[in-house]
PDBQT receptor file of N, H, CA, C and O in Angstrom, charges set to zero:
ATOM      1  N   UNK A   1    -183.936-178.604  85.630  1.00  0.00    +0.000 N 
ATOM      2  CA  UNK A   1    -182.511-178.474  85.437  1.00  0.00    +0.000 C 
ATOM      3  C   UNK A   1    -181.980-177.329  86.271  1.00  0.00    +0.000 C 
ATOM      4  O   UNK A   1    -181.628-176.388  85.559  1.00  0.00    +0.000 OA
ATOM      5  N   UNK A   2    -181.872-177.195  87.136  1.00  0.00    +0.000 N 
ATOM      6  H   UNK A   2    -182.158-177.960  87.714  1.00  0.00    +0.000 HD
ATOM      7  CA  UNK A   2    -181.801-176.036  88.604  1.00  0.00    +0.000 C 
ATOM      8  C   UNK A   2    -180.378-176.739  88.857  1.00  0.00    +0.000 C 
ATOM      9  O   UNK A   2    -179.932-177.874  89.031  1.00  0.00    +0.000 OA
ATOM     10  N   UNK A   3    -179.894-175.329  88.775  1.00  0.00    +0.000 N 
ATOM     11  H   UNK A   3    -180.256-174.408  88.634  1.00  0.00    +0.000 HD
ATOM     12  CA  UNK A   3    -178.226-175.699  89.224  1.00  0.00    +0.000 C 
ATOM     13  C   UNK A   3    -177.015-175.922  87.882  1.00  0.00    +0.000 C 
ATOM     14  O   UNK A   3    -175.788-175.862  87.956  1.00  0.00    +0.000 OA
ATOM     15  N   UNK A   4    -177.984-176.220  86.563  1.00  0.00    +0.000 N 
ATOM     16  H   UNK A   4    -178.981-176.269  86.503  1.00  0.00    +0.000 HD
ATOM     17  CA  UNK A   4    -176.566-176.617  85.745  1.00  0.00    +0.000 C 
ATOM     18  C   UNK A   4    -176.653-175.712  84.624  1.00  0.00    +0.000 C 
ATOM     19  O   UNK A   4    -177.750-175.607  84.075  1.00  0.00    +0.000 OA
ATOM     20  N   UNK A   5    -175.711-175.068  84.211  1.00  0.00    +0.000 N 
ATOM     21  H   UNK A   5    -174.820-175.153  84.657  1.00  0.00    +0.000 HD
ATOM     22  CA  UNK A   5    -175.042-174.241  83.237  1.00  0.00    +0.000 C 
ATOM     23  C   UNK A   5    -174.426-174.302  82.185  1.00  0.00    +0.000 C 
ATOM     24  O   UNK A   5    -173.525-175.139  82.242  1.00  0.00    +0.000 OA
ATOM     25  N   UNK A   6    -174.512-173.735  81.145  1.00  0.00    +0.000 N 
ATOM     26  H   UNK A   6    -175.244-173.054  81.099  1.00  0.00    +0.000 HD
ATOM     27  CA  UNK A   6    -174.062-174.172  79.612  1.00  0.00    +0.000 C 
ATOM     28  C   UNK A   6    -172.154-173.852  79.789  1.00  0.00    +0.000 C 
ATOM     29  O   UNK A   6    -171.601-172.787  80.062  1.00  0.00    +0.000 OA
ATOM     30  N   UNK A   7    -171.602-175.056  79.545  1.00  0.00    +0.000 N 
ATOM     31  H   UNK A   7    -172.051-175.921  79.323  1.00  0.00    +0.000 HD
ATOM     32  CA  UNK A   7    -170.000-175.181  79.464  1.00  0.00    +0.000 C 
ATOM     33  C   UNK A   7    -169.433-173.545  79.216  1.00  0.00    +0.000 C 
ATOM     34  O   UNK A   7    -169.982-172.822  78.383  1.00  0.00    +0.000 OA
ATOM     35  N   UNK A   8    -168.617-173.217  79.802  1.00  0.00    +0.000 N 
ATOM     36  H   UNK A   8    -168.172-173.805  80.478  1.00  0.00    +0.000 HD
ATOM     37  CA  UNK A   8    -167.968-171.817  79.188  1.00  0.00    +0.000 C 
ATOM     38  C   UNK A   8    -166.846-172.246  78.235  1.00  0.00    +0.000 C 
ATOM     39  O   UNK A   8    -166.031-173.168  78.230  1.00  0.00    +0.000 OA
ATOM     40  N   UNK A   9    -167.162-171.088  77.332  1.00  0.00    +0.000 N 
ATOM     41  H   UNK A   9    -167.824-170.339  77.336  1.00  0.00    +0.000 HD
ATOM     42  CA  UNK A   9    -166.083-171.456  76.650  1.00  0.00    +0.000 C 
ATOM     43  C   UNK A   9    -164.182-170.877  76.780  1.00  0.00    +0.000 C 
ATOM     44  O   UNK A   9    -163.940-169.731  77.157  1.00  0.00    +0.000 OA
ATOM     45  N   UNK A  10    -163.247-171.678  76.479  1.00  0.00    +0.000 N 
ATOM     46  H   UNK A  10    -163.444-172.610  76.173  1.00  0.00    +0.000 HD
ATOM     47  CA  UNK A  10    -162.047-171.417  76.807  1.00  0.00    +0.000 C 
ATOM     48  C   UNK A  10    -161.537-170.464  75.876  1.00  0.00    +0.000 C 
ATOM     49  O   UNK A  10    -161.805-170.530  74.677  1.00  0.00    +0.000 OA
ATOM     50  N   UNK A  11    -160.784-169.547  76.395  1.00  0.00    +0.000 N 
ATOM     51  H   UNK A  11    -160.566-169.494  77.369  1.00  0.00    +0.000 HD
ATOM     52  CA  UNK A  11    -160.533-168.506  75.456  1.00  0.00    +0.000 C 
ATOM     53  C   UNK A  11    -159.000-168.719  74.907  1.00  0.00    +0.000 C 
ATOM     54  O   UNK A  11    -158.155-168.993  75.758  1.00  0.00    +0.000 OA
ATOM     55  N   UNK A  12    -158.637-168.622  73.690  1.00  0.00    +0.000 N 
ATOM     56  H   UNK A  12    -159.323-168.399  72.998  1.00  0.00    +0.000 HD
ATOM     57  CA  UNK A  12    -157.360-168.884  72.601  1.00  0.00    +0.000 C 
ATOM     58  C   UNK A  12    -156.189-168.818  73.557  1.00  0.00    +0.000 C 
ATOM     59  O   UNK A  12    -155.439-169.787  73.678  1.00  0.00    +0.000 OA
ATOM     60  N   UNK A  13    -155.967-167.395  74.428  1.00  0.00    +0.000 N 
ATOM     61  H   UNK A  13    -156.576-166.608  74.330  1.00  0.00    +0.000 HD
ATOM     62  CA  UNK A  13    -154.914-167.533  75.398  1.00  0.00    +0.000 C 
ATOM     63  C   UNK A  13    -154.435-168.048  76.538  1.00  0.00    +0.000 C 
ATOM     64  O   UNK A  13    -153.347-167.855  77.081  1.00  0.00    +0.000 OA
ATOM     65  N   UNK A  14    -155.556-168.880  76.929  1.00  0.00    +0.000 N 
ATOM     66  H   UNK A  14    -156.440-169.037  76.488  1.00  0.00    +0.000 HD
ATOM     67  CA  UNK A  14    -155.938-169.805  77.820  1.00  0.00    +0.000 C 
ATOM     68  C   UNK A  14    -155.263-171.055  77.429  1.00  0.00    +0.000 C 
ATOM     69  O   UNK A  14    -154.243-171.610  77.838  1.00  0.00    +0.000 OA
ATOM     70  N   UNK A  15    -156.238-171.372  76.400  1.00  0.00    +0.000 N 
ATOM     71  H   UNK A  15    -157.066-170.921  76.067  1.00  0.00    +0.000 HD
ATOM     72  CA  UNK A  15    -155.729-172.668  75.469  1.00  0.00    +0.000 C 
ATOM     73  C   UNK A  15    -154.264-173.045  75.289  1.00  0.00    +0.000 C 
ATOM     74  O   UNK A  15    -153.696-174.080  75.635  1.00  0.00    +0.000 OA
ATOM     75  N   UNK A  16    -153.666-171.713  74.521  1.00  0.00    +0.000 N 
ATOM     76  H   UNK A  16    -154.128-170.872  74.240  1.00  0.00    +0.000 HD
ATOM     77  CA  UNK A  16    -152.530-171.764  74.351  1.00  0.00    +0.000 C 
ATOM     78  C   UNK A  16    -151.304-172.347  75.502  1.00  0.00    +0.000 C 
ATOM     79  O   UNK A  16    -150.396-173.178  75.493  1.00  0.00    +0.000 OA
ATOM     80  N   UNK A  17    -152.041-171.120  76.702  1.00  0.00    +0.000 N 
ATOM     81  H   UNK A  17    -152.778-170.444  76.709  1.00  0.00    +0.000 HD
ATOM     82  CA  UNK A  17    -150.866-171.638  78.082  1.00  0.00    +0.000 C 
ATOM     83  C   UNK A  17    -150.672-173.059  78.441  1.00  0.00    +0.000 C 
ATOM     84  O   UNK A  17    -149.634-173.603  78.818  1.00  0.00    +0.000 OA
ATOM     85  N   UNK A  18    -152.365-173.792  78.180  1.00  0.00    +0.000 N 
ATOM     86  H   UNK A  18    -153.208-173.350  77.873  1.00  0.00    +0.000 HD
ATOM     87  CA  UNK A  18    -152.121-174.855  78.712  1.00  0.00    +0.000 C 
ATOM     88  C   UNK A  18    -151.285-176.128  77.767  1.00  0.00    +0.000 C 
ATOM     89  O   UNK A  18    -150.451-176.949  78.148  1.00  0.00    +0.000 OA
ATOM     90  N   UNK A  19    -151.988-175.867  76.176  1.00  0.00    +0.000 N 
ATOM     91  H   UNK A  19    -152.666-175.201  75.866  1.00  0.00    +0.000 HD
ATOM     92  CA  UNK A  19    -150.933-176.142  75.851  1.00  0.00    +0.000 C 
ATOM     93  C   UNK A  19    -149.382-176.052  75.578  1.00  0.00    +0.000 C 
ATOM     94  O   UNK A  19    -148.773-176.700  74.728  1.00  0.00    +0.000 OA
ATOM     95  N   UNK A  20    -149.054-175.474  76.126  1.00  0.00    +0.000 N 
ATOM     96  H   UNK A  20    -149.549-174.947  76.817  1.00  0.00    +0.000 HD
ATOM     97  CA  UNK A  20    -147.368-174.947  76.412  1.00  0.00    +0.000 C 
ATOM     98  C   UNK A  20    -146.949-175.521  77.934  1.00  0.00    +0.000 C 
ATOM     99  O   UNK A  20    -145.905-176.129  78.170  1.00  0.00    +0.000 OA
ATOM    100  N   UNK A  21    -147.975-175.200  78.899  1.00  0.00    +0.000 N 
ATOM    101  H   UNK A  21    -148.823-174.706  78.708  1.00  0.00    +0.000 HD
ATOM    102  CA  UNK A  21    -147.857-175.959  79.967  1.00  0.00    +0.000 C 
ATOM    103  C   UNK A  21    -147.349-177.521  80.288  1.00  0.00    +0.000 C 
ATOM    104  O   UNK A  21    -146.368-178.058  80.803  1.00  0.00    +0.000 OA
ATOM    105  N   UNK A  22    -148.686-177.946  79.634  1.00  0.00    +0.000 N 
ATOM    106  H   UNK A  22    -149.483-177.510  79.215  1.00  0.00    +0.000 HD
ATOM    107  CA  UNK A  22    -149.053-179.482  79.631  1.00  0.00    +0.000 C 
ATOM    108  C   UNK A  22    -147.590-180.434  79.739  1.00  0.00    +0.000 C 
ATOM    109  O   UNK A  22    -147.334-181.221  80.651  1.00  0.00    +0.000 OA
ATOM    110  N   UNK A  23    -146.841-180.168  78.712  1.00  0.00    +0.000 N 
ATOM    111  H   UNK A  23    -147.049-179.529  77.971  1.00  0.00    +0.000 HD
ATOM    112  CA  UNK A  23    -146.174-181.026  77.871  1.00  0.00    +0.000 C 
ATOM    113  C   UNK A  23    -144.691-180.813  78.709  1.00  0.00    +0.000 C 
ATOM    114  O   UNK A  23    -144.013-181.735  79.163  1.00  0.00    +0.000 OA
ATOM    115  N   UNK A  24    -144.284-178.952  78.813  1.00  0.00    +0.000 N 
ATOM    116  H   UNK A  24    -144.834-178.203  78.444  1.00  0.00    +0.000 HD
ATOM    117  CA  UNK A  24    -143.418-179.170  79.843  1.00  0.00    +0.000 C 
ATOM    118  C   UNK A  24    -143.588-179.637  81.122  1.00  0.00    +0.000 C 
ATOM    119  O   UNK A  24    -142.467-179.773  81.611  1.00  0.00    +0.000 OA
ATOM    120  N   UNK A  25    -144.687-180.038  82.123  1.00  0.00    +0.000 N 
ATOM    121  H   UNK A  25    -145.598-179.928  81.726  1.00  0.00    +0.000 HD
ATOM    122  CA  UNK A  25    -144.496-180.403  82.861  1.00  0.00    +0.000 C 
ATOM    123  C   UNK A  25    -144.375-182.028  82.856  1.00  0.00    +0.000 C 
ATOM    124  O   UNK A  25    -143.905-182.400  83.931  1.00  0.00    +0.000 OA
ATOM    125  N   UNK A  26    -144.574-182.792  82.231  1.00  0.00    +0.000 N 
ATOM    126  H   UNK A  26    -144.956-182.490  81.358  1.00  0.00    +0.000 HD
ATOM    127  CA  UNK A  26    -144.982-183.444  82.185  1.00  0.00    +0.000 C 
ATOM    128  C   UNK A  26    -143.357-184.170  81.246  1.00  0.00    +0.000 C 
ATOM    129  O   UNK A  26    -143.260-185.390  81.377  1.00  0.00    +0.000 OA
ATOM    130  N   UNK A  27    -142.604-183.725  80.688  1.00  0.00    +0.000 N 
ATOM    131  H   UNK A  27    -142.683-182.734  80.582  1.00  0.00    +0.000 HD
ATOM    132  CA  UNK A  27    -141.087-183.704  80.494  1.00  0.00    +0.000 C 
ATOM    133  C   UNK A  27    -140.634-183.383  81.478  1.00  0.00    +0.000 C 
ATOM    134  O   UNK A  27    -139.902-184.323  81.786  1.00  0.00    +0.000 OA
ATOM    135  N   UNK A  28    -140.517-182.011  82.869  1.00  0.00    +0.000 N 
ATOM    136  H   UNK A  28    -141.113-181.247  82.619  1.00  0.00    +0.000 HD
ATOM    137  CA  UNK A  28    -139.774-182.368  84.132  1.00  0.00    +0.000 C 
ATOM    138  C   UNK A  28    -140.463-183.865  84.885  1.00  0.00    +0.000 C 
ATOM    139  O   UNK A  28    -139.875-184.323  85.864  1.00  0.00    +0.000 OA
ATOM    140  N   UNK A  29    -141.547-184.464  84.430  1.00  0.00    +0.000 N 
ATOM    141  H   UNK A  29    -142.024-184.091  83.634  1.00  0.00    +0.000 HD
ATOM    142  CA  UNK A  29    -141.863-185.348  85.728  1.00  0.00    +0.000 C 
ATOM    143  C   UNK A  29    -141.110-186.419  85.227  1.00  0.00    +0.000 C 
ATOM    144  O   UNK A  29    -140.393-187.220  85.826  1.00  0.00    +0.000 OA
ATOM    145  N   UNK A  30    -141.443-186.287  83.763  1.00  0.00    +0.000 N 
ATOM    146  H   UNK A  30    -142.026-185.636  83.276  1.00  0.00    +0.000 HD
ATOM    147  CA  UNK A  30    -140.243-187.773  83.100  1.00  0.00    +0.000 C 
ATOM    148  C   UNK A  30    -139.222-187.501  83.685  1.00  0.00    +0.000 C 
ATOM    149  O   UNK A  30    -138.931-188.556  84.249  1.00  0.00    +0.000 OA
ATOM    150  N   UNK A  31    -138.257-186.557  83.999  1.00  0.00    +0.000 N 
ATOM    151  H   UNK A  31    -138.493-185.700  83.541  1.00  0.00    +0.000 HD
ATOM    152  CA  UNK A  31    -136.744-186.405  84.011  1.00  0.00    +0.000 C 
ATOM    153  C   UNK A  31    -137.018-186.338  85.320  1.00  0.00    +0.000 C 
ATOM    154  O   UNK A  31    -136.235-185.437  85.622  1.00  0.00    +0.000 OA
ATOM    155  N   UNK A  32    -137.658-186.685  86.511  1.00  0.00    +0.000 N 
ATOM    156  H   UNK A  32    -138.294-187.417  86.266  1.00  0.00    +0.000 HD
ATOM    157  CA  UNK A  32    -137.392-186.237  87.633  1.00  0.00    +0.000 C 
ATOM    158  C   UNK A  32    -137.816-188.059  88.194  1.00  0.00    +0.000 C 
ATOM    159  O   UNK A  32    -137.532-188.434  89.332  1.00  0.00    +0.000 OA
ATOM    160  N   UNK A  33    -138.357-188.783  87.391  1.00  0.00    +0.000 N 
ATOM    161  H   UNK A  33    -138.587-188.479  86.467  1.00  0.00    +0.000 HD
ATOM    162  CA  UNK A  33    -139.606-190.240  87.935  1.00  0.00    +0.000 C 
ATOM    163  C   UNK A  33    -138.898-191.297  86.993  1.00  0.00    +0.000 C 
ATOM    164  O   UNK A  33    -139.091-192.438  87.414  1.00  0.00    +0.000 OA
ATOM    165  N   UNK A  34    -138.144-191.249  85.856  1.00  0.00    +0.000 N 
ATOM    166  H   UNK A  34    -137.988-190.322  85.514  1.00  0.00    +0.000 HD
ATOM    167  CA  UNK A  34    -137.981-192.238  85.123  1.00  0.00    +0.000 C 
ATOM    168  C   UNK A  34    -136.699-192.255  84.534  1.00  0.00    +0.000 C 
ATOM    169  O   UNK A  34    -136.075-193.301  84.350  1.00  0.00    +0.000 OA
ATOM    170  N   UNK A  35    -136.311-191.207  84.252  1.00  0.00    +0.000 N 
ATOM    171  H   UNK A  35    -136.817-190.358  84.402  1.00  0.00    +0.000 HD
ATOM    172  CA  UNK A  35    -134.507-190.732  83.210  1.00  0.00    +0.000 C 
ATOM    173  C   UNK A  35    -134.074-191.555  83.944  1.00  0.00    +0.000 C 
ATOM    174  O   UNK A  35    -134.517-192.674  83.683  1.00  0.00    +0.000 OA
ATOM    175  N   UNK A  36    -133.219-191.512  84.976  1.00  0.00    +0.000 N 
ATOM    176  H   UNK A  36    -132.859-190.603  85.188  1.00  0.00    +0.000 HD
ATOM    177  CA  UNK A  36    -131.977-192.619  85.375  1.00  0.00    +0.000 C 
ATOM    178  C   UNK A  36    -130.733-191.918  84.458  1.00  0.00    +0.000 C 
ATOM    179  O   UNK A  36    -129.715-192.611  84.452  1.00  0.00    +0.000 OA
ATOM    180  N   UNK A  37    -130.660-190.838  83.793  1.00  0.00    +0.000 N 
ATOM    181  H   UNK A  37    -131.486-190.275  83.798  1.00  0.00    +0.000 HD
ATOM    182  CA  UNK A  37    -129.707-190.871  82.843  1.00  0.00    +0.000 C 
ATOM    183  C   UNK A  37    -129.525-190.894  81.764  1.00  0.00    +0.000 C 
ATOM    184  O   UNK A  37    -128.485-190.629  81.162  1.00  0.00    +0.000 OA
ATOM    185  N   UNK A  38    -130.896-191.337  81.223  1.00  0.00    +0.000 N 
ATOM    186  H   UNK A  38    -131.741-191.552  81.712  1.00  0.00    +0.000 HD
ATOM    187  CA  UNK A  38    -130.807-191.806  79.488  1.00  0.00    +0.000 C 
ATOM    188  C   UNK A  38    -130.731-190.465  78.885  1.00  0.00    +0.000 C 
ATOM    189  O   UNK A  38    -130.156-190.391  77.799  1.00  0.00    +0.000 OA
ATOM    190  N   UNK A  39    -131.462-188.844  79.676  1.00  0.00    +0.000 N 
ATOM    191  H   UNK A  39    -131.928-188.904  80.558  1.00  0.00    +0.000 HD
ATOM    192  CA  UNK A  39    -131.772-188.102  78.451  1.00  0.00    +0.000 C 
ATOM    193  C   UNK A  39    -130.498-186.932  79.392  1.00  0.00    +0.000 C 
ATOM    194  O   UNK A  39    -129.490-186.517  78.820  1.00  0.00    +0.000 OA
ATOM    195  N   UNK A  40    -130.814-186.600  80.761  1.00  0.00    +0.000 N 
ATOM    196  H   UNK A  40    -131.633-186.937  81.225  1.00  0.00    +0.000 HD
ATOM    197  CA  UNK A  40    -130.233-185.717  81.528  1.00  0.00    +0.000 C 
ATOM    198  C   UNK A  40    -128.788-186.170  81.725  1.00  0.00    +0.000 C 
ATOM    199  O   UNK A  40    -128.354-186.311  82.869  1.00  0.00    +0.000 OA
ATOM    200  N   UNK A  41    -127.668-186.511  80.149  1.00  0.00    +0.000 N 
ATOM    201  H   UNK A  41    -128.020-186.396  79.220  1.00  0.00    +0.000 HD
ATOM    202  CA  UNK A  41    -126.484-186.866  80.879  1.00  0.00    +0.000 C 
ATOM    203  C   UNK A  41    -125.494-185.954  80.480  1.00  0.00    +0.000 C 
ATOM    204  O   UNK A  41    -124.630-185.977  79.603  1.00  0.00    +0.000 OA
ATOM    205  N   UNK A  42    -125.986-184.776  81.731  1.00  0.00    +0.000 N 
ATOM    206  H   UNK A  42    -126.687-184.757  82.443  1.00  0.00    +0.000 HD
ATOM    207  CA  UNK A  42    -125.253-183.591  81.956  1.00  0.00    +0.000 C 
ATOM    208  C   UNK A  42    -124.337-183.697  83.142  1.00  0.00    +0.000 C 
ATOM    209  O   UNK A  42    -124.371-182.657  83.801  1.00  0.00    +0.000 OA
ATOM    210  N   UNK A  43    -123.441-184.708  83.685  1.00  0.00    +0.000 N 
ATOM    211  H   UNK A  43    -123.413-185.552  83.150  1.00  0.00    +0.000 HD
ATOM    212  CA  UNK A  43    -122.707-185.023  84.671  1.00  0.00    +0.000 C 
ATOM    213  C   UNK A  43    -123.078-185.875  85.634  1.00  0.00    +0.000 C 
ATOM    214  O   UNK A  43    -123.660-186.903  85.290  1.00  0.00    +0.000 OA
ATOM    215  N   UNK A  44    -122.831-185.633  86.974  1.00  0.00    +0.000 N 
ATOM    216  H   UNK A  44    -122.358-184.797  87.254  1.00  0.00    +0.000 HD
ATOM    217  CA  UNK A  44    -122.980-186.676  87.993  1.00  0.00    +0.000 C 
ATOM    218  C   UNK A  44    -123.999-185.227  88.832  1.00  0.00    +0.000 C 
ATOM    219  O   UNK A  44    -125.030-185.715  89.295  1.00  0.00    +0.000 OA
ATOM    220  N   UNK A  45    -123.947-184.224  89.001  1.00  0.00    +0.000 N 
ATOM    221  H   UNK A  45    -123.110-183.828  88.625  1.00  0.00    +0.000 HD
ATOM    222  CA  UNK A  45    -124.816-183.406  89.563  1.00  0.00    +0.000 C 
ATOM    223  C   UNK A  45    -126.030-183.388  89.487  1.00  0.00    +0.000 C 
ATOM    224  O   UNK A  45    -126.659-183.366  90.545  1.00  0.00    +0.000 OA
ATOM    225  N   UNK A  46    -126.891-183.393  87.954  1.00  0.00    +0.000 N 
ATOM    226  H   UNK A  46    -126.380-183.411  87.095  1.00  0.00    +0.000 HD
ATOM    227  CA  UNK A  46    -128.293-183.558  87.936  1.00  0.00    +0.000 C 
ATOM    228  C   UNK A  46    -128.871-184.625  88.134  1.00  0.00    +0.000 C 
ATOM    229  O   UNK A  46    -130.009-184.811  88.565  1.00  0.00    +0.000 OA
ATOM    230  N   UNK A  47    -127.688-185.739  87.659  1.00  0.00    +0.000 N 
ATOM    231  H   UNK A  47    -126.763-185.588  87.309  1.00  0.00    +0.000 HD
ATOM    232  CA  UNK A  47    -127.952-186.988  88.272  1.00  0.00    +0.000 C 
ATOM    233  C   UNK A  47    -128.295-187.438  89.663  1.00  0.00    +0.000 C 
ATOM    234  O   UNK A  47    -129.234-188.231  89.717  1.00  0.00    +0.000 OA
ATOM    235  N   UNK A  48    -127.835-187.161  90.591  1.00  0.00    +0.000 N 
ATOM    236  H   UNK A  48    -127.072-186.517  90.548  1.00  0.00    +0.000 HD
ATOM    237  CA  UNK A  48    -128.257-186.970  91.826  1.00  0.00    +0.000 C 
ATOM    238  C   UNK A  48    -129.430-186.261  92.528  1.00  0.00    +0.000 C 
ATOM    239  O   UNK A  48    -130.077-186.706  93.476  1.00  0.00    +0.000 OA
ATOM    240  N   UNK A  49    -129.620-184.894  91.801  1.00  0.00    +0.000 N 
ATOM    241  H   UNK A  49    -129.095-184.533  91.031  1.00  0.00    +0.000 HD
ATOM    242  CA  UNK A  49    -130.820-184.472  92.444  1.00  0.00    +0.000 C 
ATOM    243  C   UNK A  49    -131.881-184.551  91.577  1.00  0.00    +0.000 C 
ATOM    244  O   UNK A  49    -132.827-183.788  91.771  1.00  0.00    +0.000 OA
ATOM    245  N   UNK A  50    -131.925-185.585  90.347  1.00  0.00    +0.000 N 
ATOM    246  H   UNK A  50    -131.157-186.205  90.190  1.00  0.00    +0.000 HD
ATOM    247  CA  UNK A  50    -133.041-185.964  90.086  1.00  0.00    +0.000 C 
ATOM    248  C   UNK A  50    -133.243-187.569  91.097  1.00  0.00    +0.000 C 
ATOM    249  O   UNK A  50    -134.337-188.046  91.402  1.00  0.00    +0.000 OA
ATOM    250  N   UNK A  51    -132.053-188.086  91.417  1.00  0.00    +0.000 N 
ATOM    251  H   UNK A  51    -131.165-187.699  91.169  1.00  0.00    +0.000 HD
ATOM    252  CA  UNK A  51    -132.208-189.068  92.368  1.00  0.00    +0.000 C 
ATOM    253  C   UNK A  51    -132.994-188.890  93.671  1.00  0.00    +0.000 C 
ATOM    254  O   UNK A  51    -133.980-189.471  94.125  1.00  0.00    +0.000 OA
ATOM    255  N   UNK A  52    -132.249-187.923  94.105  1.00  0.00    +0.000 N 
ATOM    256  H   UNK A  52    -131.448-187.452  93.736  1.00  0.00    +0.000 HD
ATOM    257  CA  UNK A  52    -132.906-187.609  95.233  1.00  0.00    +0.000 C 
ATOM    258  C   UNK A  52    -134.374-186.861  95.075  1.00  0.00    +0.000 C 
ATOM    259  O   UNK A  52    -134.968-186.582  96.116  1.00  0.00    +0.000 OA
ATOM    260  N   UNK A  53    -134.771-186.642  94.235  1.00  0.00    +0.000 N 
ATOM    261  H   UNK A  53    -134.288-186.869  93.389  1.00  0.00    +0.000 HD
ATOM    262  CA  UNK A  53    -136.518-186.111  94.019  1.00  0.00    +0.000 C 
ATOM    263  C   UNK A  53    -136.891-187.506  93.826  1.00  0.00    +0.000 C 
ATOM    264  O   UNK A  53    -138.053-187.841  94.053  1.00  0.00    +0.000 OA
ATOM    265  N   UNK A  54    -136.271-188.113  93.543  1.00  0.00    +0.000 N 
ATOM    266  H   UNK A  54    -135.327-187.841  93.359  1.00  0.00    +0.000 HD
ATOM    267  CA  UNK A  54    -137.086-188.980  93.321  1.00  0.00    +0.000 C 
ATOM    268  C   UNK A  54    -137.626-190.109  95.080  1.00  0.00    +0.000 C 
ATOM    269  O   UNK A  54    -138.502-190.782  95.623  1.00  0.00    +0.000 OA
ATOM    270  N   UNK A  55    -136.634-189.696  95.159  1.00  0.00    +0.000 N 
ATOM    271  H   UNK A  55    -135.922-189.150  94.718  1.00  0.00    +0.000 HD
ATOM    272  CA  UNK A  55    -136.736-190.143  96.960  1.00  0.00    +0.000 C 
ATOM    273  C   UNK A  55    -137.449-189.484  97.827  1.00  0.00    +0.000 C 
ATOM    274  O   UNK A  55    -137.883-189.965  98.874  1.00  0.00    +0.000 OA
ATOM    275  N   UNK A  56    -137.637-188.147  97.372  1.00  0.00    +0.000 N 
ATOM    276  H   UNK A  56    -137.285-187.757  96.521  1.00  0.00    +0.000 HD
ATOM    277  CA  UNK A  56    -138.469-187.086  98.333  1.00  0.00    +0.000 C 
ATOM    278  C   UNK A  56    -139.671-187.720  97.753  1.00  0.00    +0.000 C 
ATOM    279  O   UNK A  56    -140.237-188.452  98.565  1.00  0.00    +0.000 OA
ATOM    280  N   UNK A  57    -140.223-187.659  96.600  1.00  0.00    +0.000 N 
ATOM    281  H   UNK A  57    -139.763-187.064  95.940  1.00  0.00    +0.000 HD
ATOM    282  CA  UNK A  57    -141.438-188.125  96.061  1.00  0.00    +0.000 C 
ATOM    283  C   UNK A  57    -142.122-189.882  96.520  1.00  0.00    +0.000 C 
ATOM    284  O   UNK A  57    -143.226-190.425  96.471  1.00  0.00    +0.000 OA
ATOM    285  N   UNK A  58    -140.913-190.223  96.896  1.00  0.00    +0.000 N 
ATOM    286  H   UNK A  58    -140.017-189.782  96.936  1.00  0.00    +0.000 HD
ATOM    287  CA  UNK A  58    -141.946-191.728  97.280  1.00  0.00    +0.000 C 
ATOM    288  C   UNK A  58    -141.378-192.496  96.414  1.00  0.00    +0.000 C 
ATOM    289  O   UNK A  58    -141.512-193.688  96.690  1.00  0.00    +0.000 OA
ATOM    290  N   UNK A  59    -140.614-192.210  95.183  1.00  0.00    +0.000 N 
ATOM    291  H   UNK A  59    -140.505-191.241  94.959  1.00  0.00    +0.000 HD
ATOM    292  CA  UNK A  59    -140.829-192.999  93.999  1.00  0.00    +0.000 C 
ATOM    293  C   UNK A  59    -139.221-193.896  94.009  1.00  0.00    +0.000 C 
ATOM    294  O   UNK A  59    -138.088-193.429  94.125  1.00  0.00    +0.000 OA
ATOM    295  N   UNK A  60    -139.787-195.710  93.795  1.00  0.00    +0.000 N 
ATOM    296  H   UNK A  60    -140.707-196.089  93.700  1.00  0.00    +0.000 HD
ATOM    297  CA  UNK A  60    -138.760-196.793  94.314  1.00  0.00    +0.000 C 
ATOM    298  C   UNK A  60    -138.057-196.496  93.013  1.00  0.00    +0.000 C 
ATOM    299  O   UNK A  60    -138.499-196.316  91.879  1.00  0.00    +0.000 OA
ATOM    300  N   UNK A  61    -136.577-196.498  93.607  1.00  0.00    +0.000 N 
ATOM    301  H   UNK A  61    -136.217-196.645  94.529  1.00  0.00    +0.000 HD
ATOM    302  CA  UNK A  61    -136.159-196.002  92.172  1.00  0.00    +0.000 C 
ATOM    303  C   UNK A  61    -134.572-197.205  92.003  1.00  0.00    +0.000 C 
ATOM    304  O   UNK A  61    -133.953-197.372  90.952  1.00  0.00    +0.000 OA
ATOM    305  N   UNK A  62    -134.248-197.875  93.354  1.00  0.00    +0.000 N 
ATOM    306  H   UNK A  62    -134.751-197.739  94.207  1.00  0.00    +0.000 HD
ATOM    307  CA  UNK A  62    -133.265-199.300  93.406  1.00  0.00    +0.000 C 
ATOM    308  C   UNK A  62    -133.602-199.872  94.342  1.00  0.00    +0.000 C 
ATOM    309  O   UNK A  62    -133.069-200.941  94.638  1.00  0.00    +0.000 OA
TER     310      UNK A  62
């Protein structure tokens, strides 16, 4: 067994970030890949430049 190592373990403040992380990013990718409007209907402004990310990203969006 040359070469492999017992898992380290993750430490509480670690943990924590990622869970705090995780979830917001992953709510901007919804609102930036899928909203259209349903949740971000804060005018015609965010509307657009979540449009347009979505165009920088590749992602067919009409």
């Amino acid at each position: 067994m040359s070469g492999l190592s017992a898992p380290s373990v993750i430490s509480f403040p670690r943990l924590r970030l990622w869970l705090l992380a995780v979830p917001v990013l992953l709510l901007i990718a919804y609102l930036v890949l899928m909203d259209n409007g349903a949740i971000s209907q804060t005018g015609a402004y965010l509307h657009e430049l979540m449009h347009d990310g979505r165009h920088l990203l590749g992602v067919p969006c009409h």
